[in-house]
KOLNU-403347 format. One record per residue: x, y, z of N, C-alpha, C in turn. Coordinates in nm, 3 decimals. Example, Ala and Ser with C-alpha at 12.3 -4.5 7.8 and 13.67 -1.06 7.14 Angstrom:
2
{nu:1.319&nv:-0.569&nw:0.780&cau:1.230&cav:-0.450&caw:0.780&cu:1.320&cv:-0.330&cw:0.780}
{nu:1.285&nv:-0.225&nw:0.708&cau:1.367&cav:-0.106&caw:0.714&cu:1.290&cv:0.003&cw:0.787}
//
This chain:
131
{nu:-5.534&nv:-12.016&nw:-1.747&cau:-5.551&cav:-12.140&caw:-1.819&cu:-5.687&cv:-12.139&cw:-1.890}
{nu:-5.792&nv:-12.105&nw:-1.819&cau:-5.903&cav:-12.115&caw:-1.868&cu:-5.955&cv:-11.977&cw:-1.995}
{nu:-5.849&nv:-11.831&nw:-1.962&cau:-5.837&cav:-11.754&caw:-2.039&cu:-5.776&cv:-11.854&cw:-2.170}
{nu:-5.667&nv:-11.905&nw:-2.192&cau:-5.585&cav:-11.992&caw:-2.311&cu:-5.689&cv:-12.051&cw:-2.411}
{nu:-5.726&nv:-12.153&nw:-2.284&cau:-5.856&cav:-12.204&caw:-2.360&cu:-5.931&cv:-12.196&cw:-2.437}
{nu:-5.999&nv:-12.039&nw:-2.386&cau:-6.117&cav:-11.988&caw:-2.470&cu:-6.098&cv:-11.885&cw:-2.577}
{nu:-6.020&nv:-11.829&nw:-2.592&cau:-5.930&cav:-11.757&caw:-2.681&cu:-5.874&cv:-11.880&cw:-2.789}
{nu:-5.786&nv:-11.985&nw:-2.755&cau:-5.796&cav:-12.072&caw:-2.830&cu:-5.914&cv:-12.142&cw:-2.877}
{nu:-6.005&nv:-12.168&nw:-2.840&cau:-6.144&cav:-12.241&caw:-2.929&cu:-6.155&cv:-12.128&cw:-2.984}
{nu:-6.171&nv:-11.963&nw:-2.940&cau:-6.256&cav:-11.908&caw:-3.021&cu:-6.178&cv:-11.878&cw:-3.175}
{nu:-6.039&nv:-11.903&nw:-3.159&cau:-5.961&cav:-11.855&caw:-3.298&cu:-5.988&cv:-12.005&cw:-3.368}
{nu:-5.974&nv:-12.143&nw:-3.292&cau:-6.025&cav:-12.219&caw:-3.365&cu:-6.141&cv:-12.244&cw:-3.487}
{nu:-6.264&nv:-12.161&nw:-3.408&cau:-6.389&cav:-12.197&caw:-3.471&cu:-6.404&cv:-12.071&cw:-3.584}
{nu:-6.345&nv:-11.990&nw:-3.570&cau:-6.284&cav:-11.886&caw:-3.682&cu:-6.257&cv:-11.975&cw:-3.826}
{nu:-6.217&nv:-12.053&nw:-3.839&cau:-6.102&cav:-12.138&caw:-3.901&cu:-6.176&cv:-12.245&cw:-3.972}
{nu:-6.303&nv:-12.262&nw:-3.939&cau:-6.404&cav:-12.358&caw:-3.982&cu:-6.430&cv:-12.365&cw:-4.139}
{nu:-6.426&nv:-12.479&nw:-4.160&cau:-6.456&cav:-12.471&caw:-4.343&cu:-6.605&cv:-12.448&cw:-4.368}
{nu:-6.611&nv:-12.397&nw:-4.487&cau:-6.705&cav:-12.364&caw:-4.566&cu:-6.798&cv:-12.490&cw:-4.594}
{nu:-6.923&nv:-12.492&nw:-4.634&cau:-6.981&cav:-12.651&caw:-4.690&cu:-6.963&cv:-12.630&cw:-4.801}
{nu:-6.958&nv:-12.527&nw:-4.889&cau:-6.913&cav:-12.577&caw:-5.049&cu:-6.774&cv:-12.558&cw:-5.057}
{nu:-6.671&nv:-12.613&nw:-4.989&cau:-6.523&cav:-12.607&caw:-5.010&cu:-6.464&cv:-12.756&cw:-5.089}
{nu:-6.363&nv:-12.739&nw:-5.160&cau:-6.319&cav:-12.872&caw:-5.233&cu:-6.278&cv:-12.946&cw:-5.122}
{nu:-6.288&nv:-13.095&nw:-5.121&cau:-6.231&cav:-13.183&caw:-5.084&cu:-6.084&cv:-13.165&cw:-5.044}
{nu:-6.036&nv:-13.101&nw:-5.113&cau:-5.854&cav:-13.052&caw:-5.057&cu:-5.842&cv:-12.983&cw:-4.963}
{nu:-5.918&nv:-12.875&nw:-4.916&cau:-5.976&cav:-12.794&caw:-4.903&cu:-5.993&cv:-12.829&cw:-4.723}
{nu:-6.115&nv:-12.946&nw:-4.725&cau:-6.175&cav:-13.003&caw:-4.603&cu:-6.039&cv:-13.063&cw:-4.556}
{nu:-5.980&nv:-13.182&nw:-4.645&cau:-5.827&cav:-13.234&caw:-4.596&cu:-5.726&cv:-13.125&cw:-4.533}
{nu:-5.727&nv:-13.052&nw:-4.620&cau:-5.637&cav:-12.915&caw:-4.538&cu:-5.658&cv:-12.891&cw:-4.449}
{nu:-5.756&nv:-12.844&nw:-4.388&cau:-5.871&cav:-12.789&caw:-4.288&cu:-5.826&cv:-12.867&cw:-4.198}
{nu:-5.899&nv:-13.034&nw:-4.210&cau:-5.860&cav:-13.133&caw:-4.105&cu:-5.701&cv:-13.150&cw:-4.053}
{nu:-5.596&nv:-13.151&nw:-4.139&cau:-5.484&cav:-13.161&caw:-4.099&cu:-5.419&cv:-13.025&cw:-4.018}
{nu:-5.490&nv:-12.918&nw:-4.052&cau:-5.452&cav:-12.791&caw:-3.993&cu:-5.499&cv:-12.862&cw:-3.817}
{nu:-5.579&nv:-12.884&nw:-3.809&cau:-5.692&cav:-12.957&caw:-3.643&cu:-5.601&cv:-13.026&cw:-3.574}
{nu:-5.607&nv:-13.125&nw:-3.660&cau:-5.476&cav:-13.214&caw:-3.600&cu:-5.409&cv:-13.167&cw:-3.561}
{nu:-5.303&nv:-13.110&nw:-3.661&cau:-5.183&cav:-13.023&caw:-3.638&cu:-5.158&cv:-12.971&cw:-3.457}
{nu:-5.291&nv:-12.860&nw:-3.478&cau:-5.316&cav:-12.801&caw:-3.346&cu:-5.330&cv:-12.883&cw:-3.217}
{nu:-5.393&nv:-12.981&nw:-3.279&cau:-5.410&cav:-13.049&caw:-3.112&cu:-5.291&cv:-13.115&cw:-3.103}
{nu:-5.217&nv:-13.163&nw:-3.166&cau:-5.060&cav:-13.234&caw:-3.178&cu:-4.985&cv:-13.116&cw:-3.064}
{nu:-4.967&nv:-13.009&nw:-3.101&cau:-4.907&cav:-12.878&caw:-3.010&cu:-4.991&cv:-12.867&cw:-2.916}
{nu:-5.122&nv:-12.842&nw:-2.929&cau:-5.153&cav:-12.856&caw:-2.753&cu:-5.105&cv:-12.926&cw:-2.704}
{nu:-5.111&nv:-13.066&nw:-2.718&cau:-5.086&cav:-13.187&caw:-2.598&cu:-4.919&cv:-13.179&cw:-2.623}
{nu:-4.864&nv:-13.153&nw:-2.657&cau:-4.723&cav:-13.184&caw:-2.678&cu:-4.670&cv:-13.073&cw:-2.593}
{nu:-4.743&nv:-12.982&nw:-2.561&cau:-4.746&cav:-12.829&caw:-2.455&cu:-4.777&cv:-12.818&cw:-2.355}
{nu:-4.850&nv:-12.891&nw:-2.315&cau:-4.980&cav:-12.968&caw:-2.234&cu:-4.902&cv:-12.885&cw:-2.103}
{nu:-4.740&nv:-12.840&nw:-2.081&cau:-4.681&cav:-12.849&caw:-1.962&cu:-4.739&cv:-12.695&cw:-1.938}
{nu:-4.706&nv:-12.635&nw:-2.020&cau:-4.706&cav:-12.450&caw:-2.032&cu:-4.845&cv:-12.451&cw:-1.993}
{nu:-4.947&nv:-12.480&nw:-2.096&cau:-5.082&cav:-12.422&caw:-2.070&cu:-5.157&cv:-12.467&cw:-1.983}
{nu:-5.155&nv:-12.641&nw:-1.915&cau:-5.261&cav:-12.663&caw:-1.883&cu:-5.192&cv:-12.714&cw:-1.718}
{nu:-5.051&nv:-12.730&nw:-1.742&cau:-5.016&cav:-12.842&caw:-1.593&cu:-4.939&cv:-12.703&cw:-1.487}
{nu:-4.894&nv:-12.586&nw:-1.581&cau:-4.778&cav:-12.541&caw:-1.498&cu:-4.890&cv:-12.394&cw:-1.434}
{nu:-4.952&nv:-12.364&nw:-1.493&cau:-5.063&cav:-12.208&caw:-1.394&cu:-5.150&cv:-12.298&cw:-1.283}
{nu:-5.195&nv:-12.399&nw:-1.302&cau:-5.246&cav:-12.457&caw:-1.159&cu:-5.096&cv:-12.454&cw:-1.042}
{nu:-4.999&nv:-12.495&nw:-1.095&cau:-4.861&cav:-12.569&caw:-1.006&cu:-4.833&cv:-12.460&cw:-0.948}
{nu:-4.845&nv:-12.373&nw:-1.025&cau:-4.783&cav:-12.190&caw:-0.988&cu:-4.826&cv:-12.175&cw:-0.877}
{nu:-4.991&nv:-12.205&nw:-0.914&cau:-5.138&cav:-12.152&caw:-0.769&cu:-5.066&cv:-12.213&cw:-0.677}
{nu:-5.070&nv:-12.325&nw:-0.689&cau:-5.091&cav:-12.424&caw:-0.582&cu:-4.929&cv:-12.311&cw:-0.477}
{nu:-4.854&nv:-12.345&nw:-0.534&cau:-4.743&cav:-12.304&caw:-0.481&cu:-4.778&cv:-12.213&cw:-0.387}
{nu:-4.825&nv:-12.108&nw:-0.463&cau:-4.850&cav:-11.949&caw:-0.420&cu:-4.952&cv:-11.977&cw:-0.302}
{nu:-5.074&nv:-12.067&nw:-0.330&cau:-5.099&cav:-12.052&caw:-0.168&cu:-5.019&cv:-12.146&cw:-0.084}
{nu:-4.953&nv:-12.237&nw:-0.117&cau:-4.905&cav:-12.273&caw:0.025&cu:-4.803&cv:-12.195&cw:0.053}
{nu:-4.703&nv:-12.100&nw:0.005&cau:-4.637&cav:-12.019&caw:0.013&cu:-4.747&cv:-11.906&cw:0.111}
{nu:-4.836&nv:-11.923&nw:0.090&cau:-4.910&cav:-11.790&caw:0.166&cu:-5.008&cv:-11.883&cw:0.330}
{nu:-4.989&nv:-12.000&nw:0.278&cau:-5.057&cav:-12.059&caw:0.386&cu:-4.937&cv:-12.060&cw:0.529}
{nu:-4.833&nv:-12.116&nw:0.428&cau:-4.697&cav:-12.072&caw:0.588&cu:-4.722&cv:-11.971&cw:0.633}
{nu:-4.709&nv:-11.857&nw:0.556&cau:-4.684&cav:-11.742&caw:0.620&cu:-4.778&cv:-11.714&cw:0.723}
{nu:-4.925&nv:-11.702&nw:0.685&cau:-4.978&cav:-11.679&caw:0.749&cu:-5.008&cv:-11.802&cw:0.927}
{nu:-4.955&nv:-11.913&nw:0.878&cau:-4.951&cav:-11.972&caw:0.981&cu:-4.796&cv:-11.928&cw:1.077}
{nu:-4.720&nv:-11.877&nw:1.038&cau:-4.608&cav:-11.821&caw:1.090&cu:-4.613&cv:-11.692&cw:1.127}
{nu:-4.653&nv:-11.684&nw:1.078&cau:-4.720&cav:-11.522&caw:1.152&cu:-4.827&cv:-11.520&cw:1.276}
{nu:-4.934&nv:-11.682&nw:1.257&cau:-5.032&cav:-11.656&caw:1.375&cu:-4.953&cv:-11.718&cw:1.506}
{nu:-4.880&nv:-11.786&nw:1.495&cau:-4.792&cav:-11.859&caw:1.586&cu:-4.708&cv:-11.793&cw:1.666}
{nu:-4.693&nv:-11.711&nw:1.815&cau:-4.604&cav:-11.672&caw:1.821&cu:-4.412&cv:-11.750&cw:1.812}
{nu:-4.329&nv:-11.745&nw:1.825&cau:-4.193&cav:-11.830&caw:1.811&cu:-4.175&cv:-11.702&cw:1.884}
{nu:-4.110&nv:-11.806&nw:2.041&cau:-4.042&cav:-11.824&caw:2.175&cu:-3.902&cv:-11.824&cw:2.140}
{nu:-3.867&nv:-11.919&nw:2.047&cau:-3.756&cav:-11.925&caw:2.074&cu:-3.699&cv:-11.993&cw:1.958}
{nu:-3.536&nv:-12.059&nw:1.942&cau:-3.468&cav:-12.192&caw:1.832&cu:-3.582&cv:-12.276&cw:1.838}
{nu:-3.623&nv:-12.340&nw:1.946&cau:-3.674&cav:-12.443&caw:1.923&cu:-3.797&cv:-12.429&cw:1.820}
{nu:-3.884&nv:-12.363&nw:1.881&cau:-3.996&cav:-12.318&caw:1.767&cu:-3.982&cv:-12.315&cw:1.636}
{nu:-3.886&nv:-12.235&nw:1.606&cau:-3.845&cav:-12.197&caw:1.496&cu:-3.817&cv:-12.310&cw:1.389}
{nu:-3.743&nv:-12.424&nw:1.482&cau:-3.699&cav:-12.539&caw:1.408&cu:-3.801&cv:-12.603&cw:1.359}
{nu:-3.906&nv:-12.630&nw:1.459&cau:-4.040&cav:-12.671&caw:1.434&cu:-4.119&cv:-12.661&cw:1.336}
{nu:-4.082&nv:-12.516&nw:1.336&cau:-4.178&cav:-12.432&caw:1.215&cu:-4.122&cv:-12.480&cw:1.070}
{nu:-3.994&nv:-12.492&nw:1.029&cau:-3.903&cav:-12.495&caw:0.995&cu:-3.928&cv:-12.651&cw:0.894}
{nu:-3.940&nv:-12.724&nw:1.027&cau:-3.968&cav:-12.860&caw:0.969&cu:-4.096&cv:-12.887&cw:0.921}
{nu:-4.203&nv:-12.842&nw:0.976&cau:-4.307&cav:-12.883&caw:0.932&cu:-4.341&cv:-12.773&cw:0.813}
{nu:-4.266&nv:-12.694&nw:0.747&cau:-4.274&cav:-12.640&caw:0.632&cu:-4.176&cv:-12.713&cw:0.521}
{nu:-4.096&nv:-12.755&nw:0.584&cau:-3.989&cav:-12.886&caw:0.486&cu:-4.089&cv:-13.007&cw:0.467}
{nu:-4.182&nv:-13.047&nw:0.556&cau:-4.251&cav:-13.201&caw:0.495&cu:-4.368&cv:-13.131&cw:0.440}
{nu:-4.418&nv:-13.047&nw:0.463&cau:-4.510&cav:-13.019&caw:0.358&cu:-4.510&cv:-12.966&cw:0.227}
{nu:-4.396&nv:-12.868&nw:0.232&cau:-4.323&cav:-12.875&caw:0.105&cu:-4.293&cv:-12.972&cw:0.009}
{nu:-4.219&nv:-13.094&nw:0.026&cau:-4.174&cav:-13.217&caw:0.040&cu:-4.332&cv:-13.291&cw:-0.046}
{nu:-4.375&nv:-13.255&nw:0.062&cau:-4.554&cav:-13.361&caw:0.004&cu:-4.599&cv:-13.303&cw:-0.079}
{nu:-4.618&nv:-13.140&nw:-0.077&cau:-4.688&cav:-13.074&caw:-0.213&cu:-4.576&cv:-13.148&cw:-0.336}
{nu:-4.477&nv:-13.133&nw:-0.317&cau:-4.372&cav:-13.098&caw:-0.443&cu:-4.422&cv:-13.269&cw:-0.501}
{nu:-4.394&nv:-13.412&nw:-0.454&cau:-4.397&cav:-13.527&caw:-0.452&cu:-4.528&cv:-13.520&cw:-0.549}
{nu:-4.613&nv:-13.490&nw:-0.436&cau:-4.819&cav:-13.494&caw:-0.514&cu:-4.832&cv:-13.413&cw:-0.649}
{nu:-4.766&nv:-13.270&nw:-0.669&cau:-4.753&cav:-13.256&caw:-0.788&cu:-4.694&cv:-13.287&cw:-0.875}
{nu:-4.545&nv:-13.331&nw:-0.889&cau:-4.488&cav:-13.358&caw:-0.980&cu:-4.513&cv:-13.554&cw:-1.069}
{nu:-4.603&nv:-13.612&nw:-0.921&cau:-4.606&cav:-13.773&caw:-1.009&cu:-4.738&cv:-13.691&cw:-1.090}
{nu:-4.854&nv:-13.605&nw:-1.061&cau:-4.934&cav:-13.586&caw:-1.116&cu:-4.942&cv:-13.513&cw:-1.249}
{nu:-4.868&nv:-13.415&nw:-1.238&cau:-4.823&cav:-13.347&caw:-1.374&cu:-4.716&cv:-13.454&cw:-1.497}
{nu:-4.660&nv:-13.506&nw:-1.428&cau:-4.617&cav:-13.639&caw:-1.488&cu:-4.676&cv:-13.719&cw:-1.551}
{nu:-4.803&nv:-13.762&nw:-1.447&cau:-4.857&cav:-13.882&caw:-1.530&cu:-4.952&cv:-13.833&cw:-1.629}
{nu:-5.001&nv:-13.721&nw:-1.616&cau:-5.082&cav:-13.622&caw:-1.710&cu:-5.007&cv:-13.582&cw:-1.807}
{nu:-4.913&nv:-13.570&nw:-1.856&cau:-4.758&cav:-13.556&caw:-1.950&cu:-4.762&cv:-13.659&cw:-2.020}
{nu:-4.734&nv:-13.795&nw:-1.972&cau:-4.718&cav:-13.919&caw:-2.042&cu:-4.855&cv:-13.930&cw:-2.094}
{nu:-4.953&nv:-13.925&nw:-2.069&cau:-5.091&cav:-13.969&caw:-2.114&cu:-5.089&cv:-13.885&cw:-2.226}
{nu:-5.069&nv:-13.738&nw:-2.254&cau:-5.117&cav:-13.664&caw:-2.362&cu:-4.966&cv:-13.691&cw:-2.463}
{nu:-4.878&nv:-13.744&nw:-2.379&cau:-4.790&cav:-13.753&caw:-2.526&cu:-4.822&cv:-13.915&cw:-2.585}
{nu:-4.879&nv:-13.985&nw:-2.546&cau:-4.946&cav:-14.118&caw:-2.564&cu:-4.992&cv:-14.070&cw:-2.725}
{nu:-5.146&nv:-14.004&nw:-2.603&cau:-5.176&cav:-13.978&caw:-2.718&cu:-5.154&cv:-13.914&cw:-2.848}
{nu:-5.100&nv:-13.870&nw:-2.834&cau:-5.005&cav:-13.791&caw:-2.971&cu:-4.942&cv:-13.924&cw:-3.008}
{nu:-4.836&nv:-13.978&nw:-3.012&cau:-4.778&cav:-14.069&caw:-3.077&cu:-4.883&cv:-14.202&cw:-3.105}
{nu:-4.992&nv:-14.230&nw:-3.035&cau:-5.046&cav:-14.369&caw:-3.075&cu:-5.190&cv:-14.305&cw:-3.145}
{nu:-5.224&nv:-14.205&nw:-3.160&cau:-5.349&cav:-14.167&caw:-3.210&cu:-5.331&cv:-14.046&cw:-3.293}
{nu:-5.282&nv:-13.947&nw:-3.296&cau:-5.270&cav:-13.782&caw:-3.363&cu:-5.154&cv:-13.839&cw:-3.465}
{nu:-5.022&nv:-13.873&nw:-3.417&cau:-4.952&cav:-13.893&caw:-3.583&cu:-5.057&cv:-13.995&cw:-3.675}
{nu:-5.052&nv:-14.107&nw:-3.607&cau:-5.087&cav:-14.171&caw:-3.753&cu:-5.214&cv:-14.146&cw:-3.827}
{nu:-5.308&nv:-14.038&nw:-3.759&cau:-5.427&cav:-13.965&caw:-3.810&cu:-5.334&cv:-13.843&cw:-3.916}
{nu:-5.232&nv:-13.812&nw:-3.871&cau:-5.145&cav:-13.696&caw:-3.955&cu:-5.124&cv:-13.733&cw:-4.061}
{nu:-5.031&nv:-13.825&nw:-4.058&cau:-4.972&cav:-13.910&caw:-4.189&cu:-5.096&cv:-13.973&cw:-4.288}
{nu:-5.222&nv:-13.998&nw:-4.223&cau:-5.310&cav:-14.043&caw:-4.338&cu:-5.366&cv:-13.917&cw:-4.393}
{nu:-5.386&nv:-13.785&nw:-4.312&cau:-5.417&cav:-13.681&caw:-4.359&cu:-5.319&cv:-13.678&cw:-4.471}
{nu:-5.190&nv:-13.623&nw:-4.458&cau:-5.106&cav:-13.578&caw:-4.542&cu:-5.075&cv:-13.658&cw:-4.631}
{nu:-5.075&nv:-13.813&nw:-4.639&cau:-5.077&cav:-13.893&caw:-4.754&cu:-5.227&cv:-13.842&cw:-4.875}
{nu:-5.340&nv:-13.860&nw:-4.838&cau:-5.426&cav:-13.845&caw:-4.870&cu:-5.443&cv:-13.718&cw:-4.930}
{nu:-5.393&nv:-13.641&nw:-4.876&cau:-5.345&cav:-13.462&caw:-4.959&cu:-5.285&cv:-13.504&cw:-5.065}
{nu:-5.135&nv:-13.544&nw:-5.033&cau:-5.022&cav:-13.596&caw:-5.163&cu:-5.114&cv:-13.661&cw:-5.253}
{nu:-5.206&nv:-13.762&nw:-5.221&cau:-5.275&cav:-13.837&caw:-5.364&cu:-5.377&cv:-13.729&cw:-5.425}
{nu:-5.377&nv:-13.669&nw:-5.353&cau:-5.458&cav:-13.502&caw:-5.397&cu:-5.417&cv:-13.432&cw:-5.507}
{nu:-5.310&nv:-13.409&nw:-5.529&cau:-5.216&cav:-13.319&caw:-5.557&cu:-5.206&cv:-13.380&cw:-5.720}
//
């Protein structure tokens, strides 16, 4: 994620206008920005919510084990034990991530629809009276 990131700013700042560029030019520029951050947040799931979810997974996937492994199991009963208390914690990770990646979802598509389009549309109007 944090690789995405910085690879993305750095092709960003690549991309920077000139100070003696025309006015069409800067408009272009700006609507290209927009543009981009419109697809980040509208992506928001791939780059920024789903390689933490992965982690998270992967160690508690590694936290059972290794707690199943330090434990000896006697017997069914144990087993069931083990069993269950890997079903409610499962259960709780899955619950805690998904309202969170959720509510982090709705917020960046917010913003896209109540702030990034109608910054778009004045970009691209403002081009058209360009033209």
């Amino acid at each position: 994620m944090g690789a995405f990131f910085l690879l993305d700013r750095f092709i960003q700042r690549r991309k920077q206008p000139v100070t003696n560029d025309s006015l069409q030019a800067c408009i272009q520029n700006s609507l290209l920005e927009v543009n981009h951050q419109i697809w980040l947040l509208k992506n928001v799931f791939w780059w920024y919510l789903l390689p933490p979810s992965i982690g998270f997974g992967a160690f508690f996937a590694q936290m059972f084990w290794q707690m199943f492994r330090a434990f000896p199991i006697h017997g069914l009963a144990d087993m069931i034990v083990m069993g269950i208390v890997f079903v409610v914690m499962g259960v709780i990770f899955t619950i805690t991530d998904t309202f969170t990646n959720r509510r982090v979802y709705r917020i960046n598509q917010r913003a896209v629809r109540e702030q990034l389009t109608p910054h778009q549309q004045e970009l691209e109007a403002l081009l058209a009276s360009l033209k």
